[in-house]
KETIVO-933128 format. One record per residue (C-alpha): residue in three letters; x, y, z. Coordinates in steps of 0.5 Angstrom, whole numbers, padded with zeros to 4 digits, always signed. Layout:
alaXYZ;...
This chain:
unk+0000+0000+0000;unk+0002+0007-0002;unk+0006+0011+0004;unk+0002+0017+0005;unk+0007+0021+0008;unk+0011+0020+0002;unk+0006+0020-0003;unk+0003+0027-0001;unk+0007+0030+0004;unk+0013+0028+0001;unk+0010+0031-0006;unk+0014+0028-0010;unk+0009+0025-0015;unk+0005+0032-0014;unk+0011+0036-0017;unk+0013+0032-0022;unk+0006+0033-0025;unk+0007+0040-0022;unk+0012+0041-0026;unk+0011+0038-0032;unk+0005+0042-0033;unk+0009+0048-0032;unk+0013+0047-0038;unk+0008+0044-0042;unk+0004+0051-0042;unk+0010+0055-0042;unk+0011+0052-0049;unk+0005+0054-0053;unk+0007+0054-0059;unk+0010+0048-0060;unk+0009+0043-0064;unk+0001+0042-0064;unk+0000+0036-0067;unk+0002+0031-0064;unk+0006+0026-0067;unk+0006+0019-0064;unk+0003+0012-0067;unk-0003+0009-0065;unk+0001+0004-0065;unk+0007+0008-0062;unk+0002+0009-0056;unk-0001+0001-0056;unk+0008-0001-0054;unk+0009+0005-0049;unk+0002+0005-0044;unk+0000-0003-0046;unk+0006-0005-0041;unk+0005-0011-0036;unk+0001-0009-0030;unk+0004-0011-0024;unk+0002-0016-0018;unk+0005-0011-0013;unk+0005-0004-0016;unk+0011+0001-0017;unk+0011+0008-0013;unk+0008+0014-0015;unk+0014+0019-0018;unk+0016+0013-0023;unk+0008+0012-0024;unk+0008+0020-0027;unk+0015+0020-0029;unk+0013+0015-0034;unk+0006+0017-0035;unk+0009+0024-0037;unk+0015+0020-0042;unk+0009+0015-0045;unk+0004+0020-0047;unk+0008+0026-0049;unk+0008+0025-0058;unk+0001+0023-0057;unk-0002+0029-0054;unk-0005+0035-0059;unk-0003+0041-0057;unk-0012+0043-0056;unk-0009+0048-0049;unk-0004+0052-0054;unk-0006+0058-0059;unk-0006+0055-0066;unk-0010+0050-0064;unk-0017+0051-0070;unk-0020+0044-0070;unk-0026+0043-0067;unk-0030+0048-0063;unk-0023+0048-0057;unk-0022+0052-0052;unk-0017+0053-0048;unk-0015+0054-0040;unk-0014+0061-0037;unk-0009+0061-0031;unk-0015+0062-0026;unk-0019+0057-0029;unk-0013+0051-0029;unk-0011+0053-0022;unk-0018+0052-0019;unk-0019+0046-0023;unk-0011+0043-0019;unk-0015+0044-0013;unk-0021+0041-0015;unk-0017+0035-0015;unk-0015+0036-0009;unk-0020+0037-0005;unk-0024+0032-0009;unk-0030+0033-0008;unk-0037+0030-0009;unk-0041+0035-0010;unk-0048+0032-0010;unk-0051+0036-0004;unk-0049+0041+0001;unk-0048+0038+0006;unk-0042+0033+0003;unk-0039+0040+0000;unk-0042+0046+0002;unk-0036+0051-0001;unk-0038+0047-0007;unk-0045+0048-0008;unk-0045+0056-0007;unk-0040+0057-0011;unk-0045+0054-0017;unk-0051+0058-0013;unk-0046+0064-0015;unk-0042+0063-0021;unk-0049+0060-0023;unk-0053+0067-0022;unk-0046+0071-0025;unk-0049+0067-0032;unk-0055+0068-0033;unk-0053+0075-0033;unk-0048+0075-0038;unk-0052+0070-0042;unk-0058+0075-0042;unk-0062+0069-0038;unk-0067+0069-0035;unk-0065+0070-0026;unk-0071+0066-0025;unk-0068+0061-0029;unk-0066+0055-0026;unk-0059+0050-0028;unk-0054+0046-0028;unk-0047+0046-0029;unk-0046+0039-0033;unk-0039+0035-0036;unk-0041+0037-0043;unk-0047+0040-0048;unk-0048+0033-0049;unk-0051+0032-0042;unk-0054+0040-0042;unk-0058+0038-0047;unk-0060+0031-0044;unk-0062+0035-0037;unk-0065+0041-0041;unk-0070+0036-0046;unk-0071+0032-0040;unk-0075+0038-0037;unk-0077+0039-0043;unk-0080+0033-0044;unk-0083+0033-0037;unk-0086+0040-0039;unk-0090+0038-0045;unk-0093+0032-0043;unk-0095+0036-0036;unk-0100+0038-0041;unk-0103+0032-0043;unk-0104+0030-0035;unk-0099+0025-0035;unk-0093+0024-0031;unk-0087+0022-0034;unk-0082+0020-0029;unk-0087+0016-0025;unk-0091+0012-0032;unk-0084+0012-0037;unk-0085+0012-0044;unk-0090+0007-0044;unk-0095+0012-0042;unk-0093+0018-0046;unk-0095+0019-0054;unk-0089+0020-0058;unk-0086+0027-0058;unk-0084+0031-0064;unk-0078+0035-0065;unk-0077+0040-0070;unk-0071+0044-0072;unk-0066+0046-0079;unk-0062+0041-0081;unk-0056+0046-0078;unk-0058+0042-0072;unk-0051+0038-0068;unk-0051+0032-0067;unk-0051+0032-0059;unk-0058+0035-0059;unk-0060+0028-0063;unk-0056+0024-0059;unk-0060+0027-0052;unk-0066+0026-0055;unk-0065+0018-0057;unk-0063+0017-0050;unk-0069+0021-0047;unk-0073+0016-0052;unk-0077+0022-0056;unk-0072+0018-0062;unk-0068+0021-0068;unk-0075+0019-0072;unk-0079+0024-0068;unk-0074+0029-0070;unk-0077+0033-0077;unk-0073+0038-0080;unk-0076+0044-0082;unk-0074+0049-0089;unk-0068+0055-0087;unk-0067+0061-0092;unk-0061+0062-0097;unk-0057+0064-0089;unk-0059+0058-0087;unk-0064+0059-0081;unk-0070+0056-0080;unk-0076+0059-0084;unk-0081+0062-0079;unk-0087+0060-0084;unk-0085+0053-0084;unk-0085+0054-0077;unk-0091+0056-0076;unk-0094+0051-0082;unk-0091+0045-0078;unk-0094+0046-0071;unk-0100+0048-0074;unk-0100+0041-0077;unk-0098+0038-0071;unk-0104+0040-0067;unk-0104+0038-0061;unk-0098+0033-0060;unk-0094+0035-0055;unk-0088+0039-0058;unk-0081+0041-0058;unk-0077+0046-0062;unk-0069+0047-0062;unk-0065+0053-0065;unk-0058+0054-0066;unk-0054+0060-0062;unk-0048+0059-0067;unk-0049+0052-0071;unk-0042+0048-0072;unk-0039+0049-0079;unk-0042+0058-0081;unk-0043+0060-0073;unk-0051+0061-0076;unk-0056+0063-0071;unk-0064+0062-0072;unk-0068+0068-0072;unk-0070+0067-0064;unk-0074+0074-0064;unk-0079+0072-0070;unk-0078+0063-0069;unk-0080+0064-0061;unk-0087+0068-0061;unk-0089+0063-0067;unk-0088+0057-0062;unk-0090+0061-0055;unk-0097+0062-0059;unk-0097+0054-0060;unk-0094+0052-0052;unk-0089+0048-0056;unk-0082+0049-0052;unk-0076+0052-0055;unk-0069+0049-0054;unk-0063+0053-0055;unk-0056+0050-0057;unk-0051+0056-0055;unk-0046+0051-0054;unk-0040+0056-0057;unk-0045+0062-0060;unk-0049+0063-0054;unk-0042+0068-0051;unk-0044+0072-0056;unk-0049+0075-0051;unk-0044+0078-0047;unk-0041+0082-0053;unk-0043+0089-0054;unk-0041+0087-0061;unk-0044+0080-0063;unk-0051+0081-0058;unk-0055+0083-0063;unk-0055+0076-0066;unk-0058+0074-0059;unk-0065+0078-0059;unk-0071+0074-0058;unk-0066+0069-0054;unk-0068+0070-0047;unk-0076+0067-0049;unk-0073+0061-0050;unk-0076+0056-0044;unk-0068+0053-0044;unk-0062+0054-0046;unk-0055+0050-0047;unk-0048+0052-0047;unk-0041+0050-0046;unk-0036+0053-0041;unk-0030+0049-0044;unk-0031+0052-0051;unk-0030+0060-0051;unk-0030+0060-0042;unk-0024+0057-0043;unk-0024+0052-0037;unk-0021+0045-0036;unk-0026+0040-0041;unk-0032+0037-0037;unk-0035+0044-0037;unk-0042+0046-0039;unk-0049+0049-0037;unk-0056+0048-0038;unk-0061+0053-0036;unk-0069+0052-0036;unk-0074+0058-0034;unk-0079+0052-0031;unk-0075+0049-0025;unk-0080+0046-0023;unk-0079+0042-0030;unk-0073+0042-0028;unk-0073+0038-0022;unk-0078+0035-0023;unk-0075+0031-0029;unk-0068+0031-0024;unk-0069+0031-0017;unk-0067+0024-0013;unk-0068+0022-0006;unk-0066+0017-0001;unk-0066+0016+0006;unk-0059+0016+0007;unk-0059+0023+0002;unk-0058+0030+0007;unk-0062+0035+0004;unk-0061+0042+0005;unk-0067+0047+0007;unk-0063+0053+0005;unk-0058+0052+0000;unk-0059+0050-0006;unk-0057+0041-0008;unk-0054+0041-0014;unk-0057+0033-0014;unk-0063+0036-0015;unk-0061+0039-0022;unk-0056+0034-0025;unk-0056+0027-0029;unk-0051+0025-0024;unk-0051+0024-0016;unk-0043+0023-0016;unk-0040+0029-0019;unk-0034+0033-0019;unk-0035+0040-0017;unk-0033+0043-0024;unk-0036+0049-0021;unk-0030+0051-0017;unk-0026+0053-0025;unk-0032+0057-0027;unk-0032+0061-0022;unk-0025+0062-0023;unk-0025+0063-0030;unk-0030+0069-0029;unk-0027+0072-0024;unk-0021+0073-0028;unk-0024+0075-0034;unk-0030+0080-0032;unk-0036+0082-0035;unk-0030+0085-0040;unk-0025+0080-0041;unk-0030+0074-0043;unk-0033+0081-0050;unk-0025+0082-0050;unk-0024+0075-0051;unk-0031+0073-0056;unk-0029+0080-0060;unk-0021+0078-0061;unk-0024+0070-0063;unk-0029+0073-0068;unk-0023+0078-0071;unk-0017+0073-0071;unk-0023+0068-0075;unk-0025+0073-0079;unk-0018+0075-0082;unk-0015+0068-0082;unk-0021+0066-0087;unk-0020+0072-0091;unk-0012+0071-0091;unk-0012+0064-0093;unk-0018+0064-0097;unk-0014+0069-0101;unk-0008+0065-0102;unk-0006+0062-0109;unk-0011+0055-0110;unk-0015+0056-0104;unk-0022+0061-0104;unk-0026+0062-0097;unk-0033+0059-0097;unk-0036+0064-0091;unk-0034+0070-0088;unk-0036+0069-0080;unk-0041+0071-0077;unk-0037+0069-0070;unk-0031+0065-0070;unk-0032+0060-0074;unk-0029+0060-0082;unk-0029+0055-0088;unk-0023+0055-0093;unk-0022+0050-0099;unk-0016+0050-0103;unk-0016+0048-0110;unk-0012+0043-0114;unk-0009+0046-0119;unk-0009+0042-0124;unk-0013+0044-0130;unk-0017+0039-0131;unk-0019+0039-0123;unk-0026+0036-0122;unk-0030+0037-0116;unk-0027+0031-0113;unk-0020+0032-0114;unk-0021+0039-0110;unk-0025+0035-0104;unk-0018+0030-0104;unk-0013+0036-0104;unk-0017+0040-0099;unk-0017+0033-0094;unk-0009+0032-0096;unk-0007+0040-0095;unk-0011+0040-0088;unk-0007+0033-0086;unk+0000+0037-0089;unk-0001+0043-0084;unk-0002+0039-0078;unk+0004+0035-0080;unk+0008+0041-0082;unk+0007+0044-0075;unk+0005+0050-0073;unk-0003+0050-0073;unk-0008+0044-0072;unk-0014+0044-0078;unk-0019+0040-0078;unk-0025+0038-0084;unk-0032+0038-0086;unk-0037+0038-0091;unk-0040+0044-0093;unk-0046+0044-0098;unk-0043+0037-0101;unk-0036+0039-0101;unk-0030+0038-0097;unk-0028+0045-0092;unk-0023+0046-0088;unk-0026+0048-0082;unk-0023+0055-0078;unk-0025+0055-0070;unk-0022+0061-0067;unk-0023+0059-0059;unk-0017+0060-0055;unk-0015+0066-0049;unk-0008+0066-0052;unk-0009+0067-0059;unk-0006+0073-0061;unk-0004+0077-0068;unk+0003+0074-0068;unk-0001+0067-0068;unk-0004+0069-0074;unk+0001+0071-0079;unk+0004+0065-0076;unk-0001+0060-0079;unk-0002+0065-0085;unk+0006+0064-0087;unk+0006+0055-0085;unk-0001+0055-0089;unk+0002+0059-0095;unk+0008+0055-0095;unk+0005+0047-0094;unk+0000+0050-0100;unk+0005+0052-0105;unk+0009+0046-0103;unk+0003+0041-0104;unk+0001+0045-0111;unk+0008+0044-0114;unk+0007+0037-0112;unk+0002+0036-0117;unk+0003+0030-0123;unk+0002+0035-0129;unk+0002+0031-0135;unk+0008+0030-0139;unk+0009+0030-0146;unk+0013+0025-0150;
C-alpha cells in the first residue's frame, strides 16, 4: 500500500506533474499536432500490470514520457479544429484544486463550498447569458448532458399538459413527442433525444432560408399540422460549421403561440451574448424555456464543463430531482443533485467560478471580440491564397476555407481530395491544428478561433505555414507530360 507521508507530504509525484505542467503551458507554440502512432501508444501505455505495483514518482515519470507525442496541443494558441477552448490560468489552478480537494458535489452538506460556488457563478451566468434570473440550472460534464438535462425537462413539460407523469408512468404512457429543428442541428441534440426515448425518428426537419436559418413560416405550418401532439423545437446559437444563428425573436413567438418548448444549442454561439459587438445575433433568446452551452468551449476552463439553464424549475427538478434515506438534504442551500443527471459528481463549478473571476464582465466580449476577429482574418487570408477560396465570411468565430487542385482538369472530387490532403499537411508540417468537414457537399477546411492566447503574431504565423504547406502541395501536382 502507498505510504501516505511520502505520497503526499513527501509530494513528489505531485510536483512531477506540477512541474511538467509547468513546461508544457510554457511551450504554447510548440508542435501542435501530436506525432505519436496508434500503434507507437498500444507499446509505451500497454506494459504489464504488476501483482505488487510500482511508486507514484515512477507511475507519473513514466505516464509523462509515455503520453508525450501523443497529445494535440488542444490548450495552445494555434489549435483550430473542432470547437476547442483553452484554459486560462485561474481556471487551471482551480481545477488543480478541484482534484485535490476531491469533492462530490451532490449535495450541500457533503461540500457546501461546492454547492455555493454553483449558486454564484450559476447567477453570474444568467446574466452574462442574458437568461432569465429566474431560470434554474446545471453545471454538466459537456453540451451533450446539458441537452440531455434541459430536453429532460422539456420532455416533463410538454406531457404535464396531457396529465401525465413521465417519471413515474415512463414512456409506455407517453404519446410520441415531435422535435422539430434545421438540418443545422448538432449531433448531441440528437444524441439527447434517443436517449430520453423521444427517438431521432421523431425529429422533423424544417426548411432554412439561403442564410440558413429556420424559416418561420415552415415553423409555423409544421405546429400547425402538429395540432395537439406534445412538441419541442430546438434553434441553433452558432451551428458548428458557419456559427449561423436562427432568428430567435421572429422563430420564439411563433412556438409561444402553439405552447411548444423551445431549446437552444448555444454551446459556443451562446457567449455572443456578453459582447456588445456580437449581442444582436442573440435578440429574442431570453424567450426561450431552456438553453444549453459549454464552458470548456469559448470560457476556457478545463473540459468537462458545461451548463444548462430551464426558465421552469419546476420541470427542471421534476425531471431530475433524487431521493433517499441516506441523502441529507438541505432546506437553505441549493442541492446540485436536484438538477444534474448525476448523484456522483466532480464539483467543476470551482473553475468556472475562477475562469469568470479573472476575466470579468470585459474579459469574456474581449475574448469572443478577439476570437471573432482573428477567425475572420484568418478565412479571409487563407482564403486569398493561390488554390484556396473561402466559403464564408464568419459571423462569429467559425470559418470555412477549400484549397483547389490545381490541375486544369481538376474535377469536384480532385479538389475534395486535396482539401483533405492539405489539411493533414498542415497538421503534419506543425504550426497549426485544422480539421475538415463538409460543407454544401464538398470538402472544407474548418477554422475555429476559441482560445485566450491567441494573438495577431499566431496568425501571421499559421497564414505564412499555411502558404508554405500549400505551395508545396500544388507543385507537387502530376502534370501530364508529353512524349
Amino acid at each position: 500500500m502507498p505510504d501516505r507521508l511520502t505520497t503526499i507530504a513527501g509530494a513528489h509525484p505531485l510536483q512531477l506533474a506540477f512541474d511538467h505542467a509547468l513546461e508544457y503551458i510554457a511551450r504554447p507554440q510548440s508542435r501542435v499536432a501530436g506525432t505519436a502512432t496508434l500503434d507507437d501508444l498500444r507499446s509505451a501505455l500497454g506494459v504489464e500490470l504488476t501483482d505488487t505495483g510500482i511508486d507514484a514518482a515512477t507511475v507519473i515519470e513514466e505516464l509523462i514520457e509515455a503520453c508525450k507525442d501523443g497529445l494535440n496541443r488542444s490548450s495552445g494558441s494555434r489549435f483550430f479544429g473542432w470547437v476547442i477552448g483553452g484554459t486560462l490560468p485561474s481556471a487551471l489552478a482551480a481545477d488543480l484544486l478541484t482534484s485535490a480537494w476531491d469533492q462530490n458535489a451532490a449535495i450541500y452538506a457533503h461540500s457546501p463550498a461546492a454547492a455555493i460556488v454553483e449558486e454564484v457563478a450559476g447567477a453570474w451566468l444568467k446574466d452574462i447569458l442574458n437568461i432569465p434570473s429566474t431560470a434554474s440550472f446545471a453545471f454538466t460534464n459537456g453540451c451533450q448532458m446539458a441537452h440531455f438535462t434541459a430536453l429532460a425537462a422539456a420532455r416533463h413539460h410538454v406531457l404535464a399538459r396531457f396529465s401525465i407523469d413521465i417519471e413515474e408512468a415512463g414512456l409506455a404512457a407517453a404519446p410520441a413527442i415531435r422535435v422539430f429543428t434545421s438540418r443545422k442541428v448538432h449531433t448531441s441534440s440528437v444524441s439527447a433525444t434517443r436517449m430520453l426515448g423521444i427517438g431521432s425518428a421523431n425529429i422533423h426537419y424544417l426548411a432554412t432560408n439561403d442564410a440558413g436559418q429556420l424559416l418561420p413560416e415552415a415553423l409555423e405550418t409544421a405546429l400547425q399540422q402538429a395540432g395537439e401532439i406534445p412538441s419541442i423545437v430546438i434553434l441553433q446559437a452558432g451551428d458548428v460549421n458557419e456559427g449561423i444563428y436562427d432568428d430567435f425573436a421572429t422563430l420564439i413567438p411563433i412556438a409561444q403561440r402553439h405552447n411548444t418548448w423551445v431549446h437552444i444549442d448555444g454551446a459556443f454561439g451562446l457567449w455572443a451574448a456578453a459582447s456588445p459587438s456580437y449581442a444582436y445575433l442573440l435578440n429574442g433568446s431570453h424567450l426561450a424555456d431552456s438553453w444549453a452551452i459549454d464552458g470548456h468551449k469559448w470560457l476556457n476552463v478545463p473540459y468537462d464543463s458545461a451548463y444548462a439553464f430551464i426558465a421552469h424549475p419546476e420541470a427542471h427538478q421534476a425531471a431530475m430531482s433524487k431521493g433517499a434515506s441516506y441523502i441529507v438534504a438541505s432546506t437553505d442551500a441549493r442541492d446540485p443533485i436536484n438538477f444534474n443527471p448525476e448523484m456522483s459528481r466532480r464539483a467543476r463549478g470551482f473553475a468556472t467560478y475562477a475562469a469568470l473571476r479573472e476575466l470579468g464582465r470585459n474579459g469574456i466580449a474581449s475574448l469572443v471580440d478577439r476570437c471573432c476577429r482573428f477567425a475572420t482574418q484568418l478565412t479571409s487570408r487563407i482564403g486569398a491564397l493561390p488554390h484556396a477560396e473561402a466559403l464564408n465570411t464568419p459571423i462569429i468565430n467559425q470559418g470555412l476555407v477549400r484549397f483547389l487542385n490545381p490541375s486544369p482538369t481538376a474535377t469536384v472530387a480532385d479538389h475534395d481530395i486535396f482539401t483533405n490532403q492539405i489539411i493533414t499537411a498542415i497538421c503534419a508540417e506543425g504550426t497549426a491544428f485544422f480539421t475538415g468537414t463538409t460543407f454544401q457537399g464538398q470538402r472544407a477546411m474548418r477554422i475555429s478561433v476559441c482560445n485566450w492566447q491567441t494573438n495577431d503574431e499566431d496568425i501571421d504565423a499559421v497564414v505564412s505555414a499555411v502558404e508554405t504547406v500549400l505551395a508545396t502541395a500544388a507543385n507537387q501536382v502530376a502534370v501530364p507530360h508529353h512524349s
